[in-house]
C-alpha positions as CSV (number, residue, x, y, z in Angstrom):
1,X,-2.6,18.0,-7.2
2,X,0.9,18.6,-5.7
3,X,3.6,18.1,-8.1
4,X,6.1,15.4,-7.4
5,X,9.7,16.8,-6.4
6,X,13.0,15.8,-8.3
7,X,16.0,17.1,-6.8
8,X,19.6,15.9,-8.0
9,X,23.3,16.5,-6.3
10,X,26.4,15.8,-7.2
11,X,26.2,12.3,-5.5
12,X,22.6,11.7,-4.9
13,X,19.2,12.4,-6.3
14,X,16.7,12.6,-4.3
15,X,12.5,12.6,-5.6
16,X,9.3,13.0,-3.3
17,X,6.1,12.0,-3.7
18,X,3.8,13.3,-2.5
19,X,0.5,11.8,-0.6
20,X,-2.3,13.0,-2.9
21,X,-6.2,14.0,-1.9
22,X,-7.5,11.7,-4.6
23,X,-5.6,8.7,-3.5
24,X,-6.7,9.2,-0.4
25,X,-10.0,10.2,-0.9
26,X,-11.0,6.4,-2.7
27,X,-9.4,4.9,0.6
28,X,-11.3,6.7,2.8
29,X,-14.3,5.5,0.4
30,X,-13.5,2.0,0.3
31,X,-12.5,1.7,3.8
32,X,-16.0,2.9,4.8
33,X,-17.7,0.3,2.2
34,X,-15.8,-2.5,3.9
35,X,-16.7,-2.0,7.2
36,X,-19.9,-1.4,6.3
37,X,-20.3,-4.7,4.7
38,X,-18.3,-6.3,7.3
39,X,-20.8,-4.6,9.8
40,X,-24.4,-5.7,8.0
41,X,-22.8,-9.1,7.4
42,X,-21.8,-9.6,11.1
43,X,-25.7,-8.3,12.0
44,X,-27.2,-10.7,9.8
45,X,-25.5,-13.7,11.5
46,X,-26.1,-12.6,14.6
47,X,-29.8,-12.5,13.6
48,X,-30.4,-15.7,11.9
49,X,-28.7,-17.4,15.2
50,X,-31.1,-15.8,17.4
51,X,-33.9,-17.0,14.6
52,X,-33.8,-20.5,15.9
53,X,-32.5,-20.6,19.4
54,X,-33.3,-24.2,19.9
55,X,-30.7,-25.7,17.6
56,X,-27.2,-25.0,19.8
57,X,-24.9,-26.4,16.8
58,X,-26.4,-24.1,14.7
59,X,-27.1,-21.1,17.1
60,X,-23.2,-21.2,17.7
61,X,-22.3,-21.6,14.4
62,X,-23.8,-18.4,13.7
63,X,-22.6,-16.4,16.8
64,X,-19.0,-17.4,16.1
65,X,-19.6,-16.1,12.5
66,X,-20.5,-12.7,13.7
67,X,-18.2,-12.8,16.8
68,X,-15.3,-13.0,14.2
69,X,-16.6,-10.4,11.8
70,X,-17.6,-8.0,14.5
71,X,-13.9,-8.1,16.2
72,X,-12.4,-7.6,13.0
73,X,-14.7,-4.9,11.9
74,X,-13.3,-3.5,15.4
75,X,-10.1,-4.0,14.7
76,X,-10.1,-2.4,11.5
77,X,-11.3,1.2,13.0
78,X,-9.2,0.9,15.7
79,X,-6.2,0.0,13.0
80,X,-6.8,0.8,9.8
81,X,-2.8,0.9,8.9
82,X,-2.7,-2.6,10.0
83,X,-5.3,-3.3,7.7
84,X,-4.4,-1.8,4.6
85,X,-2.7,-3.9,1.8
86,X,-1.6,0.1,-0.1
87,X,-1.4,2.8,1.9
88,X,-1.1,6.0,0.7
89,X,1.7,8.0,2.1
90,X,4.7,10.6,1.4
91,X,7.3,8.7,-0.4
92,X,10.8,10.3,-0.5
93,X,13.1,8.1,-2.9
94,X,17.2,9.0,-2.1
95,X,19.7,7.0,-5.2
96,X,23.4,7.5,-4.1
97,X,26.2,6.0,-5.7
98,X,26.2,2.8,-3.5
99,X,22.1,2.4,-2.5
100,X,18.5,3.4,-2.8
101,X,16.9,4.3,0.1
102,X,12.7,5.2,0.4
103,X,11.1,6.6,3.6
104,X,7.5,6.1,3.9
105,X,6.7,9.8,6.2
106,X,3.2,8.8,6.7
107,X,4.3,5.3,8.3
108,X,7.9,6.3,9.6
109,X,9.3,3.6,8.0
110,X,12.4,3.2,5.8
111,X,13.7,0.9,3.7
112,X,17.1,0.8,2.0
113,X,18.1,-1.1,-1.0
114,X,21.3,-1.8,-2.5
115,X,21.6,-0.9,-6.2
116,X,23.8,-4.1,-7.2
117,X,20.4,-6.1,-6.3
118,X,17.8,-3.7,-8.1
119,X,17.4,-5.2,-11.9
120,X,13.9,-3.1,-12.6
121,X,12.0,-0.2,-11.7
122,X,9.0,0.4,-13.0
123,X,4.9,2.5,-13.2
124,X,2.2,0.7,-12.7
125,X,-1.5,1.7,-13.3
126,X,-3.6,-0.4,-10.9
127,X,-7.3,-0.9,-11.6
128,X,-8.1,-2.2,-8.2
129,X,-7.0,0.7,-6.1
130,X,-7.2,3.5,-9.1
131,X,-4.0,4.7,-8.5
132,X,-0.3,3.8,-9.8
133,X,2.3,2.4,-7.6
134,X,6.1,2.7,-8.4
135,X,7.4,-1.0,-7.9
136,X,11.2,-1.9,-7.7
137,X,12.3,-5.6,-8.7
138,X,15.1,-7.3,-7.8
139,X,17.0,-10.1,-5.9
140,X,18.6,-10.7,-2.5
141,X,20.7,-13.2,-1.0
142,X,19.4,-15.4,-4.2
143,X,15.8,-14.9,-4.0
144,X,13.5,-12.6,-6.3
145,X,11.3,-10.1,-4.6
146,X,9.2,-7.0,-5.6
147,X,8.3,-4.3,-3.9
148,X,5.9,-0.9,-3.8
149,X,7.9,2.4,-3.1
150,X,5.6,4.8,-3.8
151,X,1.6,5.3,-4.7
152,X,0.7,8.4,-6.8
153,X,-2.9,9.0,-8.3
154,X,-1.6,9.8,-12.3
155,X,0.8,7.7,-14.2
156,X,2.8,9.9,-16.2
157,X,4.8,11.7,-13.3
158,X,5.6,7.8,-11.9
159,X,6.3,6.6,-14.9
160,X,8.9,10.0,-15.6
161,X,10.7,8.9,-12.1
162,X,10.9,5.3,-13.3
163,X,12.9,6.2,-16.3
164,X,15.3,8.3,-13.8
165,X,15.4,5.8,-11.4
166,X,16.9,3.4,-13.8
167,X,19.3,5.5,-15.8
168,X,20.5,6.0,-12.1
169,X,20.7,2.4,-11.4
170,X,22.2,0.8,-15.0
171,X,25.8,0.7,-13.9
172,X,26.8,2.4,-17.2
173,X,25.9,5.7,-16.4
């Protein structure tokens, strides 16, 4: 497992997290199992409306059922990013004096967060996706909002850069 990097300037401290085969590994898994399921469901409408082809309510009933799950099957291979709810990517977490900022390498997307609005950072384990996430808490222009920064397979190491991650943000240090 690649080890997660923690890097610290003068002014800035700067942590990556890597993408890790096991994370990545269960997605691959459970994006197969879904579009399997999606696939045999969207089969078995389609053959119960052609079991009865004299009822048109019910014939149509059942195409439109596995029209819909059959394009979204599709459109899951063709976009599985889109798809995703956690995708498991290359976090690289930047804290200056002023800001936190997290680019996602996998996505090319980054997001920048001012410390004055961060109240929490914290590890989570999560059953469902057998990983842990690193989630920041917070509020902007008045309204509460979390979000996921990073994804790692083990808890410790997240749980490690949470700790930093708020000693860096409490205002008294």
């Amino acid at each position: 497992m690649e080890p997660i990097e923690i890097e610290s300037v003068a002014d800035e401290i700067r942590i990556s997290v890597p993408k890790t085969a096991a994370v990545e590994r269960f997605y691959r898994r459970s994006r197969e199992a879904r579009l399997i399921v999606i696939a045999a469901f969207s089969t078995q409408c389609a053959i119960i409306g052609f079991f009865r082809l004299h009822h048109a309510a019910w014939d149509a009933m059942w195409f439109t059922f596995a029209g819909i799950f059959g394009a979204s099957a599709i459109y899951a291979l063709l976009y599985p990013h889109r798809v995703e709810i956690y995708i498991p990517t290359t976090s690289i977490i930047c804290v200056t004096d002023s800001s936190m900022t997290v680019t996602d390498v996998g996505l090319g997307r980054t997001r920048c967060f001012a410390k004055r609005d961060v109240s929490l950072v914290k590890a989570m384990r999560c059953d469902f996706t057998r990983c842990s996430k690193l989630v920041i808490s917070g509020t902007r222009h008045g309204r509460h909002y979390r979000a996921i920064i990073a994804m790692y397979a083990e808890l410790p190491p997240l749980a490690r850069i949470a700790e930093i991650l708020n000693q860096s943000l409490d205002p008294k240090h």
